[in-house]
C-alpha positions, 0 to 999 in steps of 0.5 A: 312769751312776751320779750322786750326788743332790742335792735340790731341795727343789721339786715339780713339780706332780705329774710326775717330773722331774730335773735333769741336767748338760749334760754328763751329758746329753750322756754318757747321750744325752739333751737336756731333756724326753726321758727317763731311768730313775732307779734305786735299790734295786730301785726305778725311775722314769722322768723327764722331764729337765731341764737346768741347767748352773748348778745342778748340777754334773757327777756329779750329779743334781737330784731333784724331791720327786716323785721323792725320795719315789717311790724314798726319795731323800736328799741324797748317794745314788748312783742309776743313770741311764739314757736311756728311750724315750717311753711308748707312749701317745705315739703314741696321743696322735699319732694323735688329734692328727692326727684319728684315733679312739681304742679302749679300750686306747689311751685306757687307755695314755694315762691309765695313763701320765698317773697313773703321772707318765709324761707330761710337761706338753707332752704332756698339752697336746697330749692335751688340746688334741686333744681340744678340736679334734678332739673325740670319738665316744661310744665314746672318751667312753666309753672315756676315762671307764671308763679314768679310772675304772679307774686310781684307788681305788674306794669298793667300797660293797655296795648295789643303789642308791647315788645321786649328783648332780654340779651342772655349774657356772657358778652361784655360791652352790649350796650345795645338796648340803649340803641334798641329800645328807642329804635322800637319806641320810633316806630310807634310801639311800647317797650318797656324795658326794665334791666338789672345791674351788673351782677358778675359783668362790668356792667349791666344795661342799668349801669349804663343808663344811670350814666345818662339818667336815673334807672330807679323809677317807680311803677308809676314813674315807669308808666308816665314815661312809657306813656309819654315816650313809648319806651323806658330803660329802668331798673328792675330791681326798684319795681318788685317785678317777679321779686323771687328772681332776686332772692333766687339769684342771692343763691345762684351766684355763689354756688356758681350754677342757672338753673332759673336761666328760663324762668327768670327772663320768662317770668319779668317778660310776662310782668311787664305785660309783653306779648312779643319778645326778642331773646338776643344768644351771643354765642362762641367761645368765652360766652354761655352758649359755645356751639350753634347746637347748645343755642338752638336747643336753648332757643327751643325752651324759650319759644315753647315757654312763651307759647305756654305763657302767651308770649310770641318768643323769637331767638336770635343767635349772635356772634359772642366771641369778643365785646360788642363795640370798643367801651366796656364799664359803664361811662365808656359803654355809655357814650359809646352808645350816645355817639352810636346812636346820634351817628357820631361814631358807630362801631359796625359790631353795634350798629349791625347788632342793633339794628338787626335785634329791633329789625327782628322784634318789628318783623315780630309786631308785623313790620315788613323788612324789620332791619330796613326800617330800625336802620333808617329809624337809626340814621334819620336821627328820629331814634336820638331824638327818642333817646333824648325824651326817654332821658328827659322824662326818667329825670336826666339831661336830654341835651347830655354829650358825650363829654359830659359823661366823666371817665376814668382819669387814671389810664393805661396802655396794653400794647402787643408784643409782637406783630401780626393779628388779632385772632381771640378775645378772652371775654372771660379774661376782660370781664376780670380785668374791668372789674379789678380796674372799678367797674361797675360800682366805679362807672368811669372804670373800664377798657377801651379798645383800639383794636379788635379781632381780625385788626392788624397790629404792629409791635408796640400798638396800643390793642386797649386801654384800662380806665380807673378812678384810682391809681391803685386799681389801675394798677391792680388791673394793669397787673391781672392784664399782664397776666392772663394776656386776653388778646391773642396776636399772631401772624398766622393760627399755624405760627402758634399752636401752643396757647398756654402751658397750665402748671400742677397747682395752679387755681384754674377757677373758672368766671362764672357768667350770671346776669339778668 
């Protein structure tokens, strides 16, 4: 059926999606969220469609942006419609729904099927949602990771060692890739380094970095500055590195559940081309992993993972029970970093942390006392001034200061409330407070802490600051602070065995952590 095009003017979020007339609807034998060819000069997708009876009129067809641009639609154009049948992968997704075990080439139909936009939301969910009940063996582990992989761009770099490290999540303030990579990239090796935005921290290590330097660079742009500098701290969202991970993460996060925990760090590994890879797990209480046994068995699949994949895996387990370093949001945690690594200012926790991740990826390439060596890489200077060139070439200052990355100008004190010292951050409690204050969408917002677990205080001592960039967000910020008390003081563990009380009602929704 031919039908005349009239524009949205709205994504989708990703999907190919149209919007019919009931009638026509009924004419090409349809109804919404089943499918329709879309074809034009040669050209065609297929469309999840929806039905509008008081938006378009019969005749006509609605275009969403994704669509418009795929097959180079303008207003008034005449495309032929026409029904299609579901993707095949449907019925793979069937299958593992009803509990069955998925091979290769059908983990591949259905993640070729999610980055050509073949699927829609519902169908995603019910993947997704299968995987979180149903759960996978090793070899569907493997082959979703190796699907994932293969679906996207690879960075193609020619060398028998390229290292990499990935930080779980859970813990806010861990800037340390900004120390690590160029620590790495010191000692002669490549790392590529390719991070996400926040998705539900104040800030992930690409927020950090655009306080510094542009993240959003190309394959190409990536490859000249690994060239030049042996690292890179870059967005991986703007390279199309295992493309399905986002498309998958749309639909983790509002139903608060990973599944693809494994699969999406493994999968973005394997495209940056890294043969040797440090997995960084904050564990305690207010991080992911809660005990030493949930991280070790953690620490189990990513290693048999990355041998299935050909990637040399070691895990380190990390102290996660408060933010590494003082700055949480984005422009704190960035000069945080800049001071740390030009020897300005270094929070031990950092410091310790960084150095002991790069010493464990160059014990992993073949270095001898790997910390010994990221330590006098660090002190020497030799790791800012490979900071600086990374800066330079991905576009930013090389001579940037500390001064010159802006803050929040509207700031607030919590101070404590009585004496004694402090013996618990809530991270959990702090990742809320950040973001109700901007961060990361505001990069100056955030806190600043003056005093950490095991500091004493006296009453009245400021224990952090908030940061905003606006009067009212400090004070909405200021406000959820009052309230969830995220610092635990007192004089001894004995003197307050009452926590909280928890009153019949009230909404006890739990932060879900997701980050990549």
């Amino acid at each position: 059926m031919n039908l005349k095009s009239k524009l949205a003017g709205i994504e989708s979020g990703g999907v190919f999606v149209v919007i019919l007339n009931p009638k026509d609807a009924a004419d090409i034998g349809v109804h919404s969220t089943d499918r329709v060819k879309v074809s034009r000069n040669g050209r065609e997708a297929v469309c999840i469609v929806d039905v509008s009876k008081s938006w378009i009129s019969k005749g006509s067809l609605g275009i969403y942006r994704e669509v418009e641009k795929a097959l180079s639609i303008k207003a008034g154009d005449v495309v032929d419609v026409a029904a299609a049948d579901a993707p095949r992968s449907m019925e793979f997704i069937t299958k593992k729904m009803n509990g069955a075990r998925l091979n290769k080439q059908e983990m591949f139909a259905i993640v070729k099927d999610t980055v050509e936009r073949k699927l829609s939301d519902v169908e995603l969910t019910a993947f997704v949602s299968s995987l979180h009940f149903n759960g996978m063996s090793m070899d569907e582990t493997v082959a979703l990771s190796t699907s994932m992989a293969e679906t996207g761009k690879t960075l193609g770099i020619k060398e028998k060692i390229i290292l990499d490290k990935h930080n779980i999540g859970g813990v806010p303030g861990d800037k340390t890739s900004m120390l690590v990579v160029p620590i790495i990239a010191a000692a002669g090796y490549k790392i590529p380094k390719t991070s996400s935005r926040a998705i539900t921290s104040p800030a992930g290590t690409s927020d950090r970095v655009e306080c510094l330097c542009p993240v959003d660079l190309s394959v190409e742009e990536i490859l000249n500055t690994v060239e030049k500098t042996n690292g890179c701290l870059a967005w991986g969202g703007a390279v199309d590195l295992a493309p399905a991970d986002d498309m998958f993460i749309q639909v983790e996060y509002p139903l608060a559940i990973d599944p693809l925990l494994l699969p999406s760090v493994m999968s973005k590994k394997k495209a940056v081309g890294a043969t040797h890879v440090v997995i960084d797990m904050p564990t305690g209480r207010g991080s992911k992993l809660k005990t030493i046994g949930a991280a070790h068995a953690l620490a189990k699949d990513f290693i048999e993972l990355g041998k299935n994949m050909g990637i040399i895996v070691n895990c380190v387990i990390t102290f996660g029970e408060q933010p590494i370093g003082y700055g949480v949001g984005p422009a704190l945690e960035a000069r945080e970093a800049l001071d740390a690594i030009s020897n300005v200012s270094s929070p031990p926790d950092l410091v310790e942390k960084a150095v002991d991740l790069a010493g464990a990826l160059l014990e992993l390439a073949g270095e001898r006392n790997g910390k010994e060596l990221a330590y006098k890489l660090l002190k020497s200077g030799s790791a800012e001034r490979k900071l600086r060139q990374i800066i330079g070439s991905q576009g930013g200052d090389p001579k940037i200061k500390t001064n010159d990355i802006e803050v929040g100008s509207h700031i607030a004190e919590i101070r404590s409330k009585t004496d004694g010292m402090i013996w618990w951050i809530a991270n959990h409690d702090i990742v809320k407070i950040a973001r109700e204050a901007g961060a990361p969408k505001d990069k100056g917002a955030g806190i600043l802490f003056r005093k950490k677990i095991g500091d004493a205080v006296k009453k009245g001592d400021v224990v952090m600051e908030v940061y905003a960039e606006n009067e009212r967000k400090l004070h909405n910020a200021i406000a959820l602070a009052e309230s969830l008390n995220p610092v635990g003081v007192y004089a001894r563990p004995q003197d307050r065995t009452l926590i909280e009380k928890v009153p019949d009602g009230e909404d006890h929704k739990k932060l879900f952590i997701l980050e990549r």
